[in-house]
C-alpha positions as CSV (number, residue, x, y, z in Angstrom):
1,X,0.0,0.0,0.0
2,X,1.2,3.1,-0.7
3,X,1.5,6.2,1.0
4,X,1.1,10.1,-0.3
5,X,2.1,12.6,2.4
6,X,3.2,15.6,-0.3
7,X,0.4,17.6,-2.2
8,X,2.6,17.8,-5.1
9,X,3.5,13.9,-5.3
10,X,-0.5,13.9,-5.0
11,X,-0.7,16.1,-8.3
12,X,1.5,14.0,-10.3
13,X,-0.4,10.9,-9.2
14,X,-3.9,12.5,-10.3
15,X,-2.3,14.1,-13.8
16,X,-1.3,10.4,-14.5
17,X,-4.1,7.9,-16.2
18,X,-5.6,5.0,-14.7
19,X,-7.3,3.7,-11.6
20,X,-5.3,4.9,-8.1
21,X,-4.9,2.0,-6.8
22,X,-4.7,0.7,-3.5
23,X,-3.1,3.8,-1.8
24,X,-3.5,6.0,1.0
25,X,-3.6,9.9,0.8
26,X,-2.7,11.2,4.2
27,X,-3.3,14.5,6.1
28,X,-3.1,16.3,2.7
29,X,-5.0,19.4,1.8
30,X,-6.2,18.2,-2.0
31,X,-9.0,20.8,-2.8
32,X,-6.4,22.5,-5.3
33,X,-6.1,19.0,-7.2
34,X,-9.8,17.3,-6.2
35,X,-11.4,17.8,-9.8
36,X,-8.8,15.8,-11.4
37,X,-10.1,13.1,-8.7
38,X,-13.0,12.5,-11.1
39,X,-11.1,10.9,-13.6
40,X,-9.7,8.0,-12.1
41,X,-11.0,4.9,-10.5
42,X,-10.8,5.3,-6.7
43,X,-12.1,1.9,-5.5
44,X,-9.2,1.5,-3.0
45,X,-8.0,4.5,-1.9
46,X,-7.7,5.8,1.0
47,X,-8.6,9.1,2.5
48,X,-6.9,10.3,5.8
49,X,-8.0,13.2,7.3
50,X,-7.5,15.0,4.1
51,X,-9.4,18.1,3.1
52,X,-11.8,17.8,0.4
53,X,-15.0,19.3,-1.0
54,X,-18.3,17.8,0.4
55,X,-19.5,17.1,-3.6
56,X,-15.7,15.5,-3.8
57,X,-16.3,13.3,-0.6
58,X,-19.9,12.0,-1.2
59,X,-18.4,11.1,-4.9
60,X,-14.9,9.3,-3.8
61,X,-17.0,7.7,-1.4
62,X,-19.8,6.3,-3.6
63,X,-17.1,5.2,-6.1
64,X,-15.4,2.7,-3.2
65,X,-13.0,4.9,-1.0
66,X,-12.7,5.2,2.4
67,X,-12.9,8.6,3.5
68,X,-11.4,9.4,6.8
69,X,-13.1,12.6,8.1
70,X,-11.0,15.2,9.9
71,X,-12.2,15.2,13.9
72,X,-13.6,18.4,15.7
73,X,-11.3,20.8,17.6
74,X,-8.1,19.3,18.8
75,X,-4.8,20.8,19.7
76,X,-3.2,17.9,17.8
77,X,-3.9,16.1,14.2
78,X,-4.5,12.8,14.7
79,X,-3.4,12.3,11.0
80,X,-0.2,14.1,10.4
81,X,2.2,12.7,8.6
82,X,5.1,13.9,10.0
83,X,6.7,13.5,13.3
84,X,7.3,16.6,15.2
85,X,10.2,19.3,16.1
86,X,11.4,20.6,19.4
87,X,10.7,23.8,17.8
88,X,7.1,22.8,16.6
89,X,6.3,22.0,20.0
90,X,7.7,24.7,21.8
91,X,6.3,27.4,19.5
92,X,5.8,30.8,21.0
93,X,8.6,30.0,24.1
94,X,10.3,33.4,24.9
95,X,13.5,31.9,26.9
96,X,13.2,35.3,29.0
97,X,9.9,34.3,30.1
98,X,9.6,30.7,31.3
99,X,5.9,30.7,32.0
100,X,5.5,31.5,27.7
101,X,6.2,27.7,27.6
102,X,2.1,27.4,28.9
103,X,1.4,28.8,25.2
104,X,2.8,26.3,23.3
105,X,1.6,23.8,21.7
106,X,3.2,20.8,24.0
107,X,1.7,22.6,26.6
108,X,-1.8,23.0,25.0
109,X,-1.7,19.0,23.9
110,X,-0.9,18.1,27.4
111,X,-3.7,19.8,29.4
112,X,-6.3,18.8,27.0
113,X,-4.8,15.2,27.5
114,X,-5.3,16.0,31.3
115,X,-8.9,17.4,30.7
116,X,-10.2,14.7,28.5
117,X,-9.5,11.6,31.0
118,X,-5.9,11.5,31.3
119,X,-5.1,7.5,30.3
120,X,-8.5,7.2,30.2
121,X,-10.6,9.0,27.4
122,X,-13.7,10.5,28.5
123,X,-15.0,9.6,24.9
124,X,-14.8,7.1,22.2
125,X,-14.1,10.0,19.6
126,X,-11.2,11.2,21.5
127,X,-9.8,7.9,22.4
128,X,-10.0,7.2,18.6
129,X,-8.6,10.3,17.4
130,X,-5.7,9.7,20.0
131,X,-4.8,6.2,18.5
132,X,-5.0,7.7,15.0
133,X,-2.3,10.1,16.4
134,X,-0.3,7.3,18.1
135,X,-0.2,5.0,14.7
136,X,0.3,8.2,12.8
137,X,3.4,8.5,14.7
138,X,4.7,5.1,14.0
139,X,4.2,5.1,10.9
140,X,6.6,8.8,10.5
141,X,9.1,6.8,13.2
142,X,9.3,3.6,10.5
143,X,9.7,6.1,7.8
144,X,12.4,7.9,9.6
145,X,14.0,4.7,10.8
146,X,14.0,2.8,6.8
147,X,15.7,6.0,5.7
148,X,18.7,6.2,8.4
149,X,22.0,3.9,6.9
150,X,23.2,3.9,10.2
151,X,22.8,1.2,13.4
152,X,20.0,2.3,16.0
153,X,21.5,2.5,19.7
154,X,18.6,4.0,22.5
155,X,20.0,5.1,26.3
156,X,17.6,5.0,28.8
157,X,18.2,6.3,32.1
158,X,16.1,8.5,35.0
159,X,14.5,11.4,34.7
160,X,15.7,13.4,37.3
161,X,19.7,13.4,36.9
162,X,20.8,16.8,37.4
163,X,22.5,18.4,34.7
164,X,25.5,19.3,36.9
165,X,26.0,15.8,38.2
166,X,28.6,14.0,36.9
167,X,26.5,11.1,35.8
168,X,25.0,13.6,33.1
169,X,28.3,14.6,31.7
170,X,29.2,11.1,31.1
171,X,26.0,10.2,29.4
172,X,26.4,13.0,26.7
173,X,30.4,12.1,26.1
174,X,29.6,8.4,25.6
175,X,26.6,10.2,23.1
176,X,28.8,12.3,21.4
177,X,31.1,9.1,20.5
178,X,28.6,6.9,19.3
179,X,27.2,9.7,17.2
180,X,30.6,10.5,15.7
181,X,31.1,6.8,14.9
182,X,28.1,6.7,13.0
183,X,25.3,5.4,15.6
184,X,21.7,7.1,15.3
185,X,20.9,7.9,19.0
186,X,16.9,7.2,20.3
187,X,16.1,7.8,24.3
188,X,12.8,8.1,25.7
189,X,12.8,12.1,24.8
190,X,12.6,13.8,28.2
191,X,15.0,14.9,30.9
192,X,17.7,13.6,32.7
193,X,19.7,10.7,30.7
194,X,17.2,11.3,28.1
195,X,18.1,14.8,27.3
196,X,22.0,13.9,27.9
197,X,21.8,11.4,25.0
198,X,20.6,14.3,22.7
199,X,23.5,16.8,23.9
200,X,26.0,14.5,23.1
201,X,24.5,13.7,20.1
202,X,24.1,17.6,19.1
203,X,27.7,18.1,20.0
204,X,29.1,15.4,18.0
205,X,32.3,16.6,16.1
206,X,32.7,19.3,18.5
207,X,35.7,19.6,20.9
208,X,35.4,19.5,24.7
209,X,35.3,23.1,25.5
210,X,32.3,23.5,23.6
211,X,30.7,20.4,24.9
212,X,31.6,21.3,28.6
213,X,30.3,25.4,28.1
214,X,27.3,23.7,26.7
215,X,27.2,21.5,30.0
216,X,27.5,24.9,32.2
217,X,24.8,27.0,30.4
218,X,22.5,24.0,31.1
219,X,23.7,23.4,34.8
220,X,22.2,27.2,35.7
221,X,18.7,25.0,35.8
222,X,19.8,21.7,36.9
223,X,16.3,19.9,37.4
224,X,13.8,19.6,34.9
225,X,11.9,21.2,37.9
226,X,13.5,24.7,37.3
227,X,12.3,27.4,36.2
228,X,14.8,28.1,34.1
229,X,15.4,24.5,32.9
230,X,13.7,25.0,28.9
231,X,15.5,28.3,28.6
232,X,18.3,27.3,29.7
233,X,18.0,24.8,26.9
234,X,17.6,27.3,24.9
235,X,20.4,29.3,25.8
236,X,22.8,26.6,25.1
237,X,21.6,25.7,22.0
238,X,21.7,29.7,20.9
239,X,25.3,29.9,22.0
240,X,26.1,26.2,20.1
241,X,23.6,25.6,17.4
242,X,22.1,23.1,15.2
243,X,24.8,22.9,12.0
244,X,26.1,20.1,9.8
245,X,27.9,18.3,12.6
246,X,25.3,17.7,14.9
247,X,24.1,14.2,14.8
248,X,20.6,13.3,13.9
249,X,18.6,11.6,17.1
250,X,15.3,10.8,17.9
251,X,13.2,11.1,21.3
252,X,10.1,9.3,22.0
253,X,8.6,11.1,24.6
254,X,4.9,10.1,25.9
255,X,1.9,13.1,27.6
256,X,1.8,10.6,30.1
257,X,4.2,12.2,31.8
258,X,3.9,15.5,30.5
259,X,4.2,17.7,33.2
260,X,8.4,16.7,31.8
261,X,8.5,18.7,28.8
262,X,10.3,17.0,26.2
263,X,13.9,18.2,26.1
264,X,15.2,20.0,22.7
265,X,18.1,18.3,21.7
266,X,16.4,15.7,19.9
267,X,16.1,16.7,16.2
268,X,13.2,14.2,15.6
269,X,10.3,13.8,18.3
270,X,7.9,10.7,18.3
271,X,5.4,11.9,21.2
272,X,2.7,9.4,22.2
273,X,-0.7,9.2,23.8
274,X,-0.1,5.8,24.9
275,X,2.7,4.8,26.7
276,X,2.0,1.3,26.9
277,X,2.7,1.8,23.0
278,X,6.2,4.2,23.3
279,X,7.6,2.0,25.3
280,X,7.5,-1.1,23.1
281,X,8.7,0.8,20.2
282,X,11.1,2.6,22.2
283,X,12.6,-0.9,23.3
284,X,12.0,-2.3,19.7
285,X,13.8,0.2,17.5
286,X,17.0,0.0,19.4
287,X,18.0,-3.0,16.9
288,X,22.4,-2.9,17.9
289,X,21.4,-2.2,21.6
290,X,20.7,-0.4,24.6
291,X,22.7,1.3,27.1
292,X,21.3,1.4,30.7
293,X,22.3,4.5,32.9
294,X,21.0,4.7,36.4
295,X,17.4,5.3,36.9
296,X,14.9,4.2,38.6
297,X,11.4,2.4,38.3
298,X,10.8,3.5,34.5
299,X,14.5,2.3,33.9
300,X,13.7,-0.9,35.7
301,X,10.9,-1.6,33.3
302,X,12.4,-1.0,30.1
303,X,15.3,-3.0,31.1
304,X,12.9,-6.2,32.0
305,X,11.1,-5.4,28.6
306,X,14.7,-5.5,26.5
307,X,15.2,-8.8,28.8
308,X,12.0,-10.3,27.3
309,X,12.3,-9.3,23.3
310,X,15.8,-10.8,23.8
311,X,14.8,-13.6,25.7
312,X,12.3,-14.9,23.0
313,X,13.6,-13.4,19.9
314,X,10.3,-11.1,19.4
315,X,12.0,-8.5,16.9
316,X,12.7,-10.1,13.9
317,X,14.0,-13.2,15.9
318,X,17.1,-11.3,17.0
319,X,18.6,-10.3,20.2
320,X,20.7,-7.0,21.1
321,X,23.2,-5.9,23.1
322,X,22.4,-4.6,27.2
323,X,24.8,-2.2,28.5
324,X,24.9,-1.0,32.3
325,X,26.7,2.0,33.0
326,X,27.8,2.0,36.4
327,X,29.0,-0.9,38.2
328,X,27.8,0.0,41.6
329,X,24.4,1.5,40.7
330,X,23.4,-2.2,39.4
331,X,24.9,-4.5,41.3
332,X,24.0,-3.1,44.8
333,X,21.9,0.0,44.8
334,X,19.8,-1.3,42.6
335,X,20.6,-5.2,42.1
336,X,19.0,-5.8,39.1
337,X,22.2,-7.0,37.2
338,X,22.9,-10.4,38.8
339,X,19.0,-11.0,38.1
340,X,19.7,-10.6,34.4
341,X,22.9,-12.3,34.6
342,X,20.6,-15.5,35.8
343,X,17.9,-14.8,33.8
344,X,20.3,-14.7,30.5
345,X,22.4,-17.7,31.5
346,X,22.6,-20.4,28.5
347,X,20.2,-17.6,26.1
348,X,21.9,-15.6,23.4
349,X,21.6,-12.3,25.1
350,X,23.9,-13.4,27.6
351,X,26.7,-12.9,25.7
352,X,25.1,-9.7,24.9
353,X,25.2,-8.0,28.1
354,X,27.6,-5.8,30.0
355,X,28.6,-4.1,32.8
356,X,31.0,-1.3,33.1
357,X,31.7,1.9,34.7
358,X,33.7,3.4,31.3
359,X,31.9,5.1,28.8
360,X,34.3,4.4,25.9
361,X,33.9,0.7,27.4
362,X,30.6,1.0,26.9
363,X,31.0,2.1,23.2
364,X,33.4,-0.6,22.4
365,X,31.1,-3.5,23.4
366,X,28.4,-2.0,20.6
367,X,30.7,-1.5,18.5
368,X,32.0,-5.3,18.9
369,X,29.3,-6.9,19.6
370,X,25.9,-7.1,16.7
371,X,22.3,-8.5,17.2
372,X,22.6,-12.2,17.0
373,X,20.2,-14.5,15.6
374,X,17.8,-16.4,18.7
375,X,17.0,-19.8,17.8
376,X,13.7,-20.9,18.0
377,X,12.5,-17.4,17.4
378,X,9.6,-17.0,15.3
379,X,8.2,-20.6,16.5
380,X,4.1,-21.4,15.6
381,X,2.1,-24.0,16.2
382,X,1.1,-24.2,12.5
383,X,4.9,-24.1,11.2
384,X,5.5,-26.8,13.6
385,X,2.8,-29.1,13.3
386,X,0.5,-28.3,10.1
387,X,1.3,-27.6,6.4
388,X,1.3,-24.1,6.1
């Protein structure tokens, strides 16, 4: 099935003889091209949330589309085809006034989350046009993800390091290296480790001093529970910004927990209504592994999910490499690394995890070690037992 996200791709199509085909027009306005829509067979096509005449619609439709209407007022399209922007979402911030960031748009999407039943929608129209969103989003991530020549390595870590700790600073140097050797970089999108993975990755090819004056504009708002924390964001970024050697990175951030605004490092944002869904793509995408700063209960879950797609060879029957950063964190302040160790014993992944309290450590084992192959993976009772 094919997919049209560009009016002027849409144009070409319609100018062109012969039935459309099984394909999907998405979030496009088409009114400027809709007469030549007349022409063609449209038994198959696909209408999302596009903009079209009522005569247009009530013809399409008779003719065997599906038409996909738009859906009320929202603060968010449910069928965009793009993923979003730091700067789309923080729209309108003033970095001299912290309280503009109430204006913008990840603001705006947030409290109408809260308002319309938080995890719960008070509505089967705006639970529906939330999912729309959601797979509208993964479908832009897979796009974004098929384009990249590059291997996919995610950091997770908690939400609430500091930026002046040193745990931070460590996190965006091992970034940084992993960017400049090529890696596309993917966290979880919001502060703490998250937004570390995105400095480092925004100040690949750039020497120390720039990387540690970067470090200190951020460090005049610590927590993502400062004031000042978004504009001190975007003080860094105005004294170091976005050019050709910053690499690309991708944060998948979720309005569950959108009282943390999504940190603007990333230069490609996958935000989700349903976390339940981010977190299994988060996990997923990281196909050459996943590097484990401390954190805490969020950290602890994404770590047992990575355990289980690895365990049983759910993505594409393959498992990746675990990293833990920070010896001590793991093995006594939070023990969970001698549970995976026993977990992983005489499984694939358990030559696929590591623990080490050395970033550039940490960069050689990705670097040495691929996604291997689980056997078994991919087992079903039909392939097993009955002729398929």
């Amino acid at each position: 099935m094919r997919e049209v996200h560009d009016v002027e791709v849409a144009r070409h199509l319609l100018e062109a003889s012969g039935p459309l085909g099984v394909i999907v027009f998405n979030g496009l306005d088409l009114r400027s091209v809709e007469g030549r829509l007349s022409e063609h067979e449209v038994e198959g096509a696909v209408f999302l949330g596009c903009k079209l005449s009522h005569a247009v619609i009530a013809d399409v439709v008779c003719r065997g589309a599906l038409v996909f209407p738009r859906i009320g007022d929202l603060p968010f399209d449910p069928y965009r085809n793009r993923l979003y922007t730091p700067d789309e979402l923080f729209e309108g911030f003033d970095p001299t006034d912290p309280c503009t960031y109430c204006d913008t748009p990840d603001a705006q999407i947030y409290r109408h989350w809260a308002l319309t039943g938080r995890q719960f929608p008070s509505s089967v129209l705006e639970a529906l046009a939330r999912r729309l969103h959601d797979h509208a989003m993964t479908d832009a991530m897979e796009t974004l993800l098929e384009g990249i020549d590059a291997p996919v390595v995610a950091v997770m870590g908690g939400h609430s390091m500091e930026r002046d700790h040193p745990r931070f600073a460590a996190v965006a140097r091992m970034s940084r290296t992993l960017a400049e050797k090529g890696f596309f970089l993917v966290s979880g999108g919001g502060p703490g480790a998250m937004e570390a993975t995105h400095v480092g990755a925004h100040f690949a090819h750039r020497d120390d001093a720039e990387l540690a004056d970067g470090l200190r504009i951020l460090a005049e708002a610590p927590s993502y529970k400062d004031r000042e924390w978004l504009a001190a964001a975007f003080r860094a970024r105005e004294a170091h910004p976005v050019d050709d050697r910053c690499g690309q990175s991708l944060g998948i951030p979720t309005f569950l927990y959108g009282h943390e605004p999504p940190n603007l490092f990333a230069t490609h944002v996958a935000k989700y209504f349903a976390n339940s869904v981010r977190e299994d793509g988060l996990i997923s995408v990281a196909s050459h592994g996943i590097v484990y700063a401390p954190g805490s209960a969020g950290t602890i879950q994404e770590i047992f999910q990575d355990a289980a797609q690895n365990h049983y060879g759910t993505v594409e029957d393959m498992a990746s490499p675990m990293v833990f950063l920070d010896t001590e964190y793991w093995t006594r302040e939070k023990p969970i690394y001698p549970v995976l160790e026993a977990l992983a014993e005489g499984h694939v992944y358990g030559k696929l995890i590591h623990l080490t309290d050395d970033v550039d450590d940490a960069v050689r084992f990705l670097e040495e070690n691929a996604p291997r192959e689980v056997p078994g993976g991919g087992w079903s009772f039909c392939g097993a037992h009955c002729a398929e």
